[in-house]
C-alpha positions as CSV (number, residue, x, y, z in Angstrom):
1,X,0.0,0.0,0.0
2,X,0.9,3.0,-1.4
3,X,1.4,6.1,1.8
4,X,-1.6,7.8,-0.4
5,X,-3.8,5.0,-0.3
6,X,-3.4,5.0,3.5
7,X,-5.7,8.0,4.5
8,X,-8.9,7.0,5.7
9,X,-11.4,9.6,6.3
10,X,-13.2,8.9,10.2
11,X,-16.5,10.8,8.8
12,X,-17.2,14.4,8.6
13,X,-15.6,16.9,11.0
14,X,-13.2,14.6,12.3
15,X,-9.3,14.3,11.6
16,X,-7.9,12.6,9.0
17,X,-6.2,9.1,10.1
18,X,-2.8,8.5,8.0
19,X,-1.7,4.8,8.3
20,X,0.3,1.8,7.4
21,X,0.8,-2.2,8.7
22,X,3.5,-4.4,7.5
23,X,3.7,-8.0,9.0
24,X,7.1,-9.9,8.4
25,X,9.2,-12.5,10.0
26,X,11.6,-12.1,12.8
27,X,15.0,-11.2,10.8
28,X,17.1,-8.3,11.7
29,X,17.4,-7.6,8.5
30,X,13.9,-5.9,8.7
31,X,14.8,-3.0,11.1
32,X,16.0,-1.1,8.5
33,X,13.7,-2.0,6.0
34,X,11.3,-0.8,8.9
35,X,12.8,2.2,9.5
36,X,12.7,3.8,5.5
37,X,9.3,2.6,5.3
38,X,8.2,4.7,8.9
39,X,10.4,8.1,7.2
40,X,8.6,7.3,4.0
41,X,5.0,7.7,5.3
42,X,6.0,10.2,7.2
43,X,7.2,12.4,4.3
44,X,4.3,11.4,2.2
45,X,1.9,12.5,4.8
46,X,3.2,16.1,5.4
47,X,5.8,15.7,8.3
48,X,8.9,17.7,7.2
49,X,10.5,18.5,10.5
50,X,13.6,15.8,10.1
51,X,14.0,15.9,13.5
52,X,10.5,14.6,14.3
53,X,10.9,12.1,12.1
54,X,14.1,10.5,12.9
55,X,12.4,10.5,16.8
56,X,9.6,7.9,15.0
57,X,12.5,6.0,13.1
58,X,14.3,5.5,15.9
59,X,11.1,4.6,18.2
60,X,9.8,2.0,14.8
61,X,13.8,0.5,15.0
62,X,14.3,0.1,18.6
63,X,10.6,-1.4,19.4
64,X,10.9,-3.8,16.2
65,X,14.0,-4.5,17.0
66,X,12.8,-5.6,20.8
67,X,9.9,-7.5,19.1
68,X,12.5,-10.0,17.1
69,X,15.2,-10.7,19.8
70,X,12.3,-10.8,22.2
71,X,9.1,-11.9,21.2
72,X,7.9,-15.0,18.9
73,X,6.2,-15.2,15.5
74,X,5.7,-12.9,12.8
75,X,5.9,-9.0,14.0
76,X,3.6,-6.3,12.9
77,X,4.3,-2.8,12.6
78,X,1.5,-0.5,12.7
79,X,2.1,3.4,12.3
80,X,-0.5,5.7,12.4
81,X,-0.7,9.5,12.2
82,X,-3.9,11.6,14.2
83,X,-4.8,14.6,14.7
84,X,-1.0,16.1,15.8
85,X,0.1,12.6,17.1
86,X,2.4,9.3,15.8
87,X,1.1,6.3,17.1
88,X,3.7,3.3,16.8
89,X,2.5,-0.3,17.8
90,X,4.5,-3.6,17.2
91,X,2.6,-7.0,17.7
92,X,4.6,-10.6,17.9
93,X,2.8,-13.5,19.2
94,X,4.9,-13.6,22.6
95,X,2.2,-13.3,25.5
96,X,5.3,-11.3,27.9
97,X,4.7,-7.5,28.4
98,X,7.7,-5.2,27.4
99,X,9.5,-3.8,30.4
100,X,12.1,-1.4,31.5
101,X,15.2,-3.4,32.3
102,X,18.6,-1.4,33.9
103,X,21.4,-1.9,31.6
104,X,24.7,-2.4,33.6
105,X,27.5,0.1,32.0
106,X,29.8,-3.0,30.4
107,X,26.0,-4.0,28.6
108,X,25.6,-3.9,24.8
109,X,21.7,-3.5,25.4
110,X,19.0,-2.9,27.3
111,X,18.2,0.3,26.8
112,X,15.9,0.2,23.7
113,X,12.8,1.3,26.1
114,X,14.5,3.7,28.3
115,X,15.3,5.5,24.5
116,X,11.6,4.6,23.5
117,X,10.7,6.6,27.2
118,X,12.6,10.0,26.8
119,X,11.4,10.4,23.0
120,X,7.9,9.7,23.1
121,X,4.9,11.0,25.1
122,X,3.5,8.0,26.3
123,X,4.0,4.1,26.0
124,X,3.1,0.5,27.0
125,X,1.8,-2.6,26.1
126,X,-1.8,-4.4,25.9
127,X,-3.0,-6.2,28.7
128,X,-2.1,-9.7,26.8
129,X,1.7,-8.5,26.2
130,X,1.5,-8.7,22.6
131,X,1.4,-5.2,21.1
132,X,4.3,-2.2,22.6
133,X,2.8,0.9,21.6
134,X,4.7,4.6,21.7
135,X,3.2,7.7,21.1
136,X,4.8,10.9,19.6
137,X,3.1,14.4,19.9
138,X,3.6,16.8,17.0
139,X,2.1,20.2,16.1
140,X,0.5,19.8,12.7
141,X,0.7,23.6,12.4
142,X,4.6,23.2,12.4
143,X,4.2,20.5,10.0
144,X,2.6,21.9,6.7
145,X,-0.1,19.7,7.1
């Protein structure tokens, strides 16, 4: 789907919702895949502040890249943009929620979410421990929108 074929009108008054999905295996070598296709929509749906949109890259990479090393099946990336705000959710079939773990300083990783934290507004997981969801505030009036 093309990022133009994503809008989807919510009926009359109301915001328009920009969105994509895209389900794939567990491979690293979809992070990055993940990430051009996240800056793409962005770009094609009026977000020019680069800035802004390397904070959703890096949100999409480091939340994909927690659902393959952690989580089991194929993953789903959803991004969706409403009304000022960048949802990010990432499903795998792995019933375990997401958590904040403390990284000792010799660690490698571990410190995906604590990034994830200080970027975005809010985030968490559904109660079943399948889906990590982030949320990014923007101001559409900064965004040619």
């Amino acid at each position: 789907m093309t990022p133009a074929a994503a809008l989807v009108p919510t009926g009359a008054g109301s915001a328009m919702i920009r969105s994509f999905e895209r389900c794939f295996l567990a491979d690293a070598s979809r992070i990055g895949e993940m990430r051009r296709t996240t800056a793409a929509h962005l770009r094609a749906w009026g977000v020019q502040d680069a800035v802004r949109i390397d904070d959703v890259v890096l949100v999409v990479s480091e939340l994909v890249a927690n659902g393959i090393q952690h989580g089991r099946g194929p993953i789903t990336l959803r991004v969706a943009h409403i009304d000022g705000r960048v949802r990010v959710e990432v499903t795998d079939a792995r019933p375990v929620p997401a958590a904040l773990r403390v990284a000792g300083d010799g660690d490698v990783s571990g410190r995906g979410l604590f990034i994830v934290e200080a970027l975005t507004h809010a985030w968490g997981t559904s109660n079943n421990g399948t889906v990590t969801w982030a949320l990014l505030d923007f101001d559409d009036a900064e965004e040619g929108a």
